[in-house]
C-alpha positions in Angstrom: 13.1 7.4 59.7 14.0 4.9 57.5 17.7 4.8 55.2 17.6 2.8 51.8 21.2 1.5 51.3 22.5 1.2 47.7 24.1 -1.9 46.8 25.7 -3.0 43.6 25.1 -7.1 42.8 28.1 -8.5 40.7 27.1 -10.3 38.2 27.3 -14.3 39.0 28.0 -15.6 35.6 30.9 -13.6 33.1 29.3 -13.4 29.8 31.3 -12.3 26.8 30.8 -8.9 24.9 30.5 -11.2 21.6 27.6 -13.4 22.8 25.1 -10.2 24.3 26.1 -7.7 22.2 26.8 -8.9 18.6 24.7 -11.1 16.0 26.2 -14.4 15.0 25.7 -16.0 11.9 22.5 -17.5 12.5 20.7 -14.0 13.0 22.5 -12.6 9.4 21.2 -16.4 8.1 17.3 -15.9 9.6 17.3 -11.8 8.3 18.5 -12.9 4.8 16.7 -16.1 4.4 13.3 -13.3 5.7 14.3 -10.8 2.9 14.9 -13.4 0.1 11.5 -14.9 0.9 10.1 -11.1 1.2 11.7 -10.4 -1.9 10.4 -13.1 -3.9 6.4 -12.7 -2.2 6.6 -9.1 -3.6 7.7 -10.1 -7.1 4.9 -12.6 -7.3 2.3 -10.4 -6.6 3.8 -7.8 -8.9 4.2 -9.9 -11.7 0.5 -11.4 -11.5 -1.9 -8.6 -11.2 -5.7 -9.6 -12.8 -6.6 -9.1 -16.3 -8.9 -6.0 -16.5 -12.4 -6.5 -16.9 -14.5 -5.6 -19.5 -17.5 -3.0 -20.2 -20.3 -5.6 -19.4 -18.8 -6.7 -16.4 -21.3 -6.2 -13.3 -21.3 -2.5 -12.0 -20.8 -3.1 -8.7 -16.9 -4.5 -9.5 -14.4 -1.8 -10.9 -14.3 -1.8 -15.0 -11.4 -0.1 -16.6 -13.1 0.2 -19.8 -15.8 2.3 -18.1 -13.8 4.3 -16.1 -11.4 5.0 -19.7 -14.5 6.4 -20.9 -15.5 8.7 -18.2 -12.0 10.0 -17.8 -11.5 10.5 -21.7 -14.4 12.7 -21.4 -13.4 14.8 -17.9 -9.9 15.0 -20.0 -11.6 16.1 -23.3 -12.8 19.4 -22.1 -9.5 20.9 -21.4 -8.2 23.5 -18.5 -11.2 23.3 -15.8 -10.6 26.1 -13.2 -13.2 26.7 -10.8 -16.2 28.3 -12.0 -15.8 28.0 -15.3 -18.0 26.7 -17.9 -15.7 23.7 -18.2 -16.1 23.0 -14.7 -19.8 23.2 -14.2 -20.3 20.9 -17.4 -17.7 18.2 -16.1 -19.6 17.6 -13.1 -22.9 16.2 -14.5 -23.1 13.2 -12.8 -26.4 11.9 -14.2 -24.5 11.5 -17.7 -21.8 9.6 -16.3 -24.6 7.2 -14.3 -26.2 6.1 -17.5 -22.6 4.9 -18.5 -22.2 2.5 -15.2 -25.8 1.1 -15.1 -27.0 3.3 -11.8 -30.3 5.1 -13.7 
């Protein structure tokens, strides 16, 4: 039968709470410089979004002018609850293809 023994190791070198268990300077330095540059990426990209493209753009790229039309026309028949005349009407997809170019 064999007996494990428990021992506690001291530790060899005294370190001080600050240095383990606090950041310094330098980390509050690195986390703001990280944010301001974070910041600043997100504004970019916000600021310059792309132009929309027109109605004779390619079909196989998103056009906001085509999709405006589509969606003034789903919005133009009013209420649509399901089974109603509204409904059935709105869903004819082989209007809406002639609009984008897929006959």
């Amino acid at each position: 039968m064999s007996v494990f023994h428990l021992t506690t190791v001291a530790p060899t070198k005294s370190a001080k709470k600050s240095d383990v268990d606090e950041l310094n300077a330098w980390h509050w330095l690195a986390i703001g410089v990280y944010l301001i540059a974070l910041l600043l990426t997100l504004q970019h990209f916000h600021s310059h979004v792309p132009d929309p493209l027109p109605m004779s753009a390619p079909t196989n790229v998103f056009s906001e002018t085509r999709a405006r039309r589509i969606l003034d026309e789903l919005v133009s028949y009013g209420s649509k609850p399901a089974g109603s005349h509204a409904c059935e009407v709105g869903t004819d997809l082989k209007h809406w293809s002639t609009w984008v170019g897929c006959d």
